[in-house]
MOPAC internal coordinates of N, CA, C and O (Angstrom, degrees):
PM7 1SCF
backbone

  N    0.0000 0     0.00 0     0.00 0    0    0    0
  C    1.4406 1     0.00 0     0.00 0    1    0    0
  C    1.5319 1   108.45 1     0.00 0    2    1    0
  O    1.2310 1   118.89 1   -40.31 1    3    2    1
  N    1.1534 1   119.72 1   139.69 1    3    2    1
  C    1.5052 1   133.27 1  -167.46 1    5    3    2
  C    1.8369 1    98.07 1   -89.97 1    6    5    3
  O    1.2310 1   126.50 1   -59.68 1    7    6    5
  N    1.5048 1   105.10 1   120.32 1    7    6    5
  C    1.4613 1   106.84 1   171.18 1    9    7    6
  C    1.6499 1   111.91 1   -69.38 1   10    9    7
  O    1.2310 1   131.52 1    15.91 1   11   10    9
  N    1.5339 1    95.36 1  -164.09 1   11   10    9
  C    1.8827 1    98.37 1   172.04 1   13   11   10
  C    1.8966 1   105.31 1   -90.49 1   14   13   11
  O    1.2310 1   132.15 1   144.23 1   15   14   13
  N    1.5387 1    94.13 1   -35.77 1   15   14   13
  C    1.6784 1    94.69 1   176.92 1   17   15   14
  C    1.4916 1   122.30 1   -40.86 1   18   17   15
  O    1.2310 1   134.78 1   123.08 1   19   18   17
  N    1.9203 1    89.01 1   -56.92 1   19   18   17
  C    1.6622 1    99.17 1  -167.09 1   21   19   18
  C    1.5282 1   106.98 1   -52.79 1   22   21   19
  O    1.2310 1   122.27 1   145.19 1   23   22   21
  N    1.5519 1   113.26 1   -34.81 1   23   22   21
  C    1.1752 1    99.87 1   175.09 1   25   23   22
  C    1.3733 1   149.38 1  -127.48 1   26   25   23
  O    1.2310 1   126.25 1  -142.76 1   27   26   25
  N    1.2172 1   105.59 1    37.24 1   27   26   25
  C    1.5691 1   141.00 1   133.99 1   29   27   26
  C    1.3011 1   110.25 1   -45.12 1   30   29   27
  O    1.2310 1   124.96 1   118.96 1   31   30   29
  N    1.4201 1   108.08 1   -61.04 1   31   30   29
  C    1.7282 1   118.74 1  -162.04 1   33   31   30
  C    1.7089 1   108.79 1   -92.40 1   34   33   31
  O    1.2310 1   117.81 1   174.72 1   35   34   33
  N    1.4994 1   121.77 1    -5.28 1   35   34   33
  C    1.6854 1   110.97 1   158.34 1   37   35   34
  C    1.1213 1   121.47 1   -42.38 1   38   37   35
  O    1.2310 1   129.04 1   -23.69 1   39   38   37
  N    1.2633 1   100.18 1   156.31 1   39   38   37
  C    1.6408 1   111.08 1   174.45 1   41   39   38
  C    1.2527 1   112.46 1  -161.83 1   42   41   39
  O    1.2310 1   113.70 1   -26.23 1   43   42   41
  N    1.4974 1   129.52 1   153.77 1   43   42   41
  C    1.2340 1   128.70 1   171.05 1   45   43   42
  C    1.2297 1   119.54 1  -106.74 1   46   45   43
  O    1.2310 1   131.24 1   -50.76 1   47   46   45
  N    1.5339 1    95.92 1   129.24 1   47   46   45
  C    1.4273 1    99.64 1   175.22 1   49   47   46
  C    1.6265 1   129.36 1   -56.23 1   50   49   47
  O    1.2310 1   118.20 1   -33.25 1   51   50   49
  N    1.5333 1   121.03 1   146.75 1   51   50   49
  C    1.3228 1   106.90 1  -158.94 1   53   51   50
  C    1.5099 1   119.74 1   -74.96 1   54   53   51
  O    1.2310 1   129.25 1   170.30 1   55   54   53
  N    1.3451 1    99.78 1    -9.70 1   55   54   53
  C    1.9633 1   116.68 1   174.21 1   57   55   54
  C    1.1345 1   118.90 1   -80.36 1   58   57   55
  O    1.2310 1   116.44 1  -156.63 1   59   58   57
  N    1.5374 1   124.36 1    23.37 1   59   58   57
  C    1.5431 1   118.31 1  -143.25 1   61   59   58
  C    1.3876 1   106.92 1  -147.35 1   62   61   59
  O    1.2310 1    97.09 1   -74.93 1   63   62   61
  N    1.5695 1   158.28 1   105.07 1   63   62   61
  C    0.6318 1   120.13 1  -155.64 1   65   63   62
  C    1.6372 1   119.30 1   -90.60 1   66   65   63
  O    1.2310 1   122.89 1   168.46 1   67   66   65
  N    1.6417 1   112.07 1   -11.54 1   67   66   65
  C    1.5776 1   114.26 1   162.30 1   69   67   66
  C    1.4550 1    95.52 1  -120.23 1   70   69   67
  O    1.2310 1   127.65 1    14.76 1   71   70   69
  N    1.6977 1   102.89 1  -165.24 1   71   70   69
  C    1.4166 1    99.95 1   154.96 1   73   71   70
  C    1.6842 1    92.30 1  -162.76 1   74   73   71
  O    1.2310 1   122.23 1   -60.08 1   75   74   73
  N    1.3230 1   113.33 1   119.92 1   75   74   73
  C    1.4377 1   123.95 1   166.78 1   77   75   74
  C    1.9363 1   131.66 1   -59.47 1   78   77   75
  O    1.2310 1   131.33 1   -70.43 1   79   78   77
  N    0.7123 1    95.74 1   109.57 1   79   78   77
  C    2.2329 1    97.85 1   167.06 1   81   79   78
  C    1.1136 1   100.24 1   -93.55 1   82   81   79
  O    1.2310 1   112.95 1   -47.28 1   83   82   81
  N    1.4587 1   130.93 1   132.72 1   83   82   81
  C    1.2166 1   125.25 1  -170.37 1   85   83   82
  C    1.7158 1    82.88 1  -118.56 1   86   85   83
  O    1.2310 1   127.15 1   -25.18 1   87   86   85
  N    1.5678 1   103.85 1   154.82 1   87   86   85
  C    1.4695 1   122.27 1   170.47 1   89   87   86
  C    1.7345 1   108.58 1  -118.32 1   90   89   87
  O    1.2310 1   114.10 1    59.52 1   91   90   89
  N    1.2665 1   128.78 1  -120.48 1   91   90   89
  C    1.1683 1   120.41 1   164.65 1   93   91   90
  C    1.5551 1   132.74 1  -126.43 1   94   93   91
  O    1.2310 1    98.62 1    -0.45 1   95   94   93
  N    1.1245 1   155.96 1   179.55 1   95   94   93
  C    1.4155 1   155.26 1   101.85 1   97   95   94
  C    1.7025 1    71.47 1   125.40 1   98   97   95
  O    1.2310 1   102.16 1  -113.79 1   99   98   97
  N    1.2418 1   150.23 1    66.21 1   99   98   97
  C    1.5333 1   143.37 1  -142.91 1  101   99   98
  C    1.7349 1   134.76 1     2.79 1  102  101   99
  O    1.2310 1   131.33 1  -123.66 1  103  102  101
  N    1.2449 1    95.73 1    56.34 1  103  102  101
  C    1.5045 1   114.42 1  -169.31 1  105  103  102
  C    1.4175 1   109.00 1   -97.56 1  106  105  103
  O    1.2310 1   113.73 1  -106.54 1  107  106  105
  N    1.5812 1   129.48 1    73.46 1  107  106  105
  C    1.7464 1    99.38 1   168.73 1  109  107  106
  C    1.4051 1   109.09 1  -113.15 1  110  109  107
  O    1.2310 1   134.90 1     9.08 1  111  110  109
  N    1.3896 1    88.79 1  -170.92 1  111  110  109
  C    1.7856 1   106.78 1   154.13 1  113  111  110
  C    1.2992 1   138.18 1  -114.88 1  114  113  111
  O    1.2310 1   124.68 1   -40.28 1  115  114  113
  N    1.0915 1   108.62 1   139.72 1  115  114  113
  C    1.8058 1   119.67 1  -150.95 1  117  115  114
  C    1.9646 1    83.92 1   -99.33 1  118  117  115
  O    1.2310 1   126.16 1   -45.91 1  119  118  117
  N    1.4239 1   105.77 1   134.09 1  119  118  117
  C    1.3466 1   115.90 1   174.43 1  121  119  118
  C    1.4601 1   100.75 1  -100.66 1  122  121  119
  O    1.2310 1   103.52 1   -13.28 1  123  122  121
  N    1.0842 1   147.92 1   166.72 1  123  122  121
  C    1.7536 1   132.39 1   145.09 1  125  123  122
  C    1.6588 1    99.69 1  -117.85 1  126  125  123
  O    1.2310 1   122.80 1   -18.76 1  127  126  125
  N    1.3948 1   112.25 1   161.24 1  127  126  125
  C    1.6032 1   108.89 1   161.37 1  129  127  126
  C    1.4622 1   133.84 1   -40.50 1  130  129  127
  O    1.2310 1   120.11 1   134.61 1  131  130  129
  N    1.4688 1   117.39 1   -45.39 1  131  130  129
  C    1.0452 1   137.30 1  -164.47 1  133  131  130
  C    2.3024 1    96.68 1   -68.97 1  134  133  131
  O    1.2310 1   125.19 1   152.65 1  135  134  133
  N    1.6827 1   107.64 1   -27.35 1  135  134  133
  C    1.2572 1   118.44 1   165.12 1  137  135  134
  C    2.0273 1   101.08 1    92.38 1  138  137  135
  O    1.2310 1   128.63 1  -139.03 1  139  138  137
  N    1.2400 1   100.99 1    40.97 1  139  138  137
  C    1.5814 1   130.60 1   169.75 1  141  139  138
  C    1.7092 1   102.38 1   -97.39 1  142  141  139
  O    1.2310 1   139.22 1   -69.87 1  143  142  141
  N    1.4695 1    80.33 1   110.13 1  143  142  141
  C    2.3632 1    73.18 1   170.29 1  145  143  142
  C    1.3161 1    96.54 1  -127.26 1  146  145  143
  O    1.2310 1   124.06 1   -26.47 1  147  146  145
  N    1.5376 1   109.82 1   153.53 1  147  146  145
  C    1.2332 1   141.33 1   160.01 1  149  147  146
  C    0.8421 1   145.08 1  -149.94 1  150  149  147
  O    1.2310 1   105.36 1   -67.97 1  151  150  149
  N    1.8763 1   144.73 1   112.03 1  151  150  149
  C    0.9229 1   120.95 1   179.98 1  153  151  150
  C    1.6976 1   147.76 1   -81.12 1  154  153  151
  O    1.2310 1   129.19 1     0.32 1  155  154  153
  N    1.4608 1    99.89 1  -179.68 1  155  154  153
  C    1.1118 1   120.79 1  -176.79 1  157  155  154
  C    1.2217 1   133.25 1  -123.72 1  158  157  155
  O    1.2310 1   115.38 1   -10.16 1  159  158  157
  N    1.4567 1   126.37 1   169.84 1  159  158  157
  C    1.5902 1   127.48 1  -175.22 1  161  159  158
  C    1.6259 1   108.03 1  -140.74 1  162  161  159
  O    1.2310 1   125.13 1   -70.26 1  163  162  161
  N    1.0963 1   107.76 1   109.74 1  163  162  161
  C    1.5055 1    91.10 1   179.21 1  165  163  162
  C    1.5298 1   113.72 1   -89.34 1  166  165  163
  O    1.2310 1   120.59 1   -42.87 1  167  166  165
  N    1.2957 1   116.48 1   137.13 1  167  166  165
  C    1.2397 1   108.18 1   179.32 1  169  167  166
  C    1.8727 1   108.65 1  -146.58 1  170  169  167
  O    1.2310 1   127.66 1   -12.54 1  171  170  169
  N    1.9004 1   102.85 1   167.46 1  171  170  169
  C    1.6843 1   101.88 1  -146.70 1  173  171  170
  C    2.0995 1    91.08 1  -110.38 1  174  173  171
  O    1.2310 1   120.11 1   -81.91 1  175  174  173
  N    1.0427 1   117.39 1    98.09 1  175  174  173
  C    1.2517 1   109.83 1   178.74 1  177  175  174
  C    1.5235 1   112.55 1  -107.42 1  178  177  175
  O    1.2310 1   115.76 1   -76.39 1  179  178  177
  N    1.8102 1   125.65 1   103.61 1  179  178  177
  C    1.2414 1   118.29 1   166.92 1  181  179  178
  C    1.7435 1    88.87 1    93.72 1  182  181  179
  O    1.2310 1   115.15 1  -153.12 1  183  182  181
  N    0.6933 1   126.81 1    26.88 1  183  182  181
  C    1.7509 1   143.01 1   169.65 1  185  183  182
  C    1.8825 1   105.87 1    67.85 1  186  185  183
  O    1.2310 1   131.19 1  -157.80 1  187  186  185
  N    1.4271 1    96.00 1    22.20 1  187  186  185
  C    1.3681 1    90.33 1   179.92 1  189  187  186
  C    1.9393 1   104.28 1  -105.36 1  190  189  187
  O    1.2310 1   130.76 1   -11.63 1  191  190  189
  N    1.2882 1    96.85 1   168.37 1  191  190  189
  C    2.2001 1    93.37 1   161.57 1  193  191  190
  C    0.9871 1    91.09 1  -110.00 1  194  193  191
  O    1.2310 1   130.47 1   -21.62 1  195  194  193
  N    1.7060 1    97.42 1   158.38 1  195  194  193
  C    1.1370 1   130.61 1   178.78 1  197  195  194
  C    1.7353 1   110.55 1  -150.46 1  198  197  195
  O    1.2310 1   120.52 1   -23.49 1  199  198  197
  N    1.2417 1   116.60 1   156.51 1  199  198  197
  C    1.4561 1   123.41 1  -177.64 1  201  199  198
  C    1.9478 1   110.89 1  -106.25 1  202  201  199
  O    1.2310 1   116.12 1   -39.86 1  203  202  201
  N    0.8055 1   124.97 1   140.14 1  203  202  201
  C    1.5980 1   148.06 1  -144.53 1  205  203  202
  C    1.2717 1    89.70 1  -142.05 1  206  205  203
  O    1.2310 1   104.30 1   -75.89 1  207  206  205
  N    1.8030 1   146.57 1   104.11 1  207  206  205
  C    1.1006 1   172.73 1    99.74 1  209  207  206
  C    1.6908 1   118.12 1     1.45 1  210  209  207
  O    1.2310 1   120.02 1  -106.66 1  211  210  209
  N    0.8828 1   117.56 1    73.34 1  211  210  209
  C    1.6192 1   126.70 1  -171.41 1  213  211  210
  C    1.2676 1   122.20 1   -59.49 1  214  213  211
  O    1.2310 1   132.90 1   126.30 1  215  214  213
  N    1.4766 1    92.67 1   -53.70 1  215  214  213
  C    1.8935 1   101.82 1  -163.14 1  217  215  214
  C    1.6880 1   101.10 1   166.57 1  218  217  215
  O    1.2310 1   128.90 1    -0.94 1  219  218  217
  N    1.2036 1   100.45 1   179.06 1  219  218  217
  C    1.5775 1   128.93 1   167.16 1  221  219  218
  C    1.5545 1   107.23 1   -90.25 1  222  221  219
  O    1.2310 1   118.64 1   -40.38 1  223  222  221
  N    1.0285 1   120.20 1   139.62 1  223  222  221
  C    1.7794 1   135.05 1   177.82 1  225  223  222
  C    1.6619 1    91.76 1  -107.29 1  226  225  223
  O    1.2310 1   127.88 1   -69.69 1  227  226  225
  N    1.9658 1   102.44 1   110.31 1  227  226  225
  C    1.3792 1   105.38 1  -166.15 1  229  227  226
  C    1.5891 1   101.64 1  -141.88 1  230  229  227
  O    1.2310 1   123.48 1   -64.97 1  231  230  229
  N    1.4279 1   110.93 1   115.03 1  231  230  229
  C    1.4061 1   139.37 1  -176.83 1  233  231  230
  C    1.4571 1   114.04 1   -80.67 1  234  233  231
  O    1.2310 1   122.65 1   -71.41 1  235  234  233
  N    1.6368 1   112.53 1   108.59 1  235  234  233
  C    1.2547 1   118.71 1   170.35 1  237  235  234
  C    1.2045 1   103.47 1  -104.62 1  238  237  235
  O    1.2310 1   123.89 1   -48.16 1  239  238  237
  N    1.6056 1   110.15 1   131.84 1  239  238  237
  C    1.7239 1   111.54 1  -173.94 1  241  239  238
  C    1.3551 1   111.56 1  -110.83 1  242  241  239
  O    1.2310 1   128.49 1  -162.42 1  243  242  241
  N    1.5078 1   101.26 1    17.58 1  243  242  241
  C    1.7322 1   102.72 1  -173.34 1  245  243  242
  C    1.2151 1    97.34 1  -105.11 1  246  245  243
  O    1.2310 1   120.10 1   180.00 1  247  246  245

């Protein structure tokens, strides 16, 4: 299971064009270069995948 630290402190590597944290049951978080995260859900509809749009991953430091 993905803490709040781990993902506060992601980052994408600069060779890369995302970089995934995976949590569980197909739950991650999408990093981008620019250092924009959001997650996701992957899910199987009609035997295909598909991606499920969650939200913004948003850090209050107060």
């Amino acid at each position: 299971m993905l803490t709040d630290a781990q993902c506060r402190n992601a980052t994408c590597p600069p060779d890369k064009k995302r970089e995934r944290l995976t949590d569980s049951a197909g739950l991650y978080l999408e990093i981008s270069p620019a250092g924009s995260k959001r997650w996701l859900q992957k899910i199987y509809r009609d035997g295909k995948e598909t991606r499920l749009a969650l939200g913004s991953y948003l850090f209050d430091a107060s």
